[in-house]
C-alpha positions in Angstrom: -0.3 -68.1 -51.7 -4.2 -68.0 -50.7 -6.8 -67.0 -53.3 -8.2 -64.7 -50.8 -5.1 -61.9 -51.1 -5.9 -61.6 -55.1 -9.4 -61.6 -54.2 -8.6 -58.8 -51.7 -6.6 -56.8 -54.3 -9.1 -58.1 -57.2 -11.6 -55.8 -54.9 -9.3 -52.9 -54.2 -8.7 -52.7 -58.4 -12.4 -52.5 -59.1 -13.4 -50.3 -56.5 -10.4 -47.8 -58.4 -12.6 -48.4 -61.6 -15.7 -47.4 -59.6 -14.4 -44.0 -58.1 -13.3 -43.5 -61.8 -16.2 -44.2 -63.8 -17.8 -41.7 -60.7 -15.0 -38.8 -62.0 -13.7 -39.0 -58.4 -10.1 -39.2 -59.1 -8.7 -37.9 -56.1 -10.4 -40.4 -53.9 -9.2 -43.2 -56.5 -5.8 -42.0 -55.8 -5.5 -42.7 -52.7 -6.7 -46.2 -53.3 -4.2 -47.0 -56.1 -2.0 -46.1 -53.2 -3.8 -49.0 -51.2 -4.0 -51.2 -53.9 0.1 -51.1 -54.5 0.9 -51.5 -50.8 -1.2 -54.7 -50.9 0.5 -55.5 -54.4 4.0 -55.1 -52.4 3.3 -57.0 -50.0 2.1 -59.9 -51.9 5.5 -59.5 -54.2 7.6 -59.6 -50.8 5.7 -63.2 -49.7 5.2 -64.9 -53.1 8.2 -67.3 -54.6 5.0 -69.5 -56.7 6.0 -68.7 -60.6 2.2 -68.5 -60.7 1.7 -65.9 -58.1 4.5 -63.9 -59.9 2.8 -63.9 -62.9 -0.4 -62.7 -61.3 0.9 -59.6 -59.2 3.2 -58.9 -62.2 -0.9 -58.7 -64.2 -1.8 -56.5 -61.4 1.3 -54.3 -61.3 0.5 -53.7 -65.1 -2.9 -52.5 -64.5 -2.3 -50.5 -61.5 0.2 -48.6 -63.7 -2.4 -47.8 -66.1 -4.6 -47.0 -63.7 -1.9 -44.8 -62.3 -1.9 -43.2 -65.6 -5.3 -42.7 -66.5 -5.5 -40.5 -63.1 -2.5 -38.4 -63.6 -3.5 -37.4 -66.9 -7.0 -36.7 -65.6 -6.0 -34.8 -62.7 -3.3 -32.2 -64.6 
């Protein structure tokens, strides 16, 4: 698996964080929403136990980011 899809997703995280840190939840929504397509569709292509381990990081954070807007947004 290239470098360049975890850089891609790496990107798609941190601008999450960014519309965060900004209190723009809504929009950082939608990009977690981004962000776990792109997480998908690395899972669907990767058999590397390295890759795995790296999407299963990603997964991890994407569900706390997940969180962190729920409970903002109620």
């Amino acid at each position: 698996m290239g470098d360049s899809k975890f850089i891609t997703l790496k990107n798609q995280v941190q601008g999450i964080i960014n519309l965060m840190a900004k209190k723009e939840f809504i929009d950082a929504n939608y990009k977690l929403l981004d962000a776990e397509e792109s997480l998908e569709e690395l899972l669907d292509f990767s058999k590397e136990d390295e890759d795995l381990i790296e999407i299963s990081k990603y997964q991890v954070l994407l569900n706390q980011l997940q969180q962190k807007i729920q409970i903002t947004l109620k």
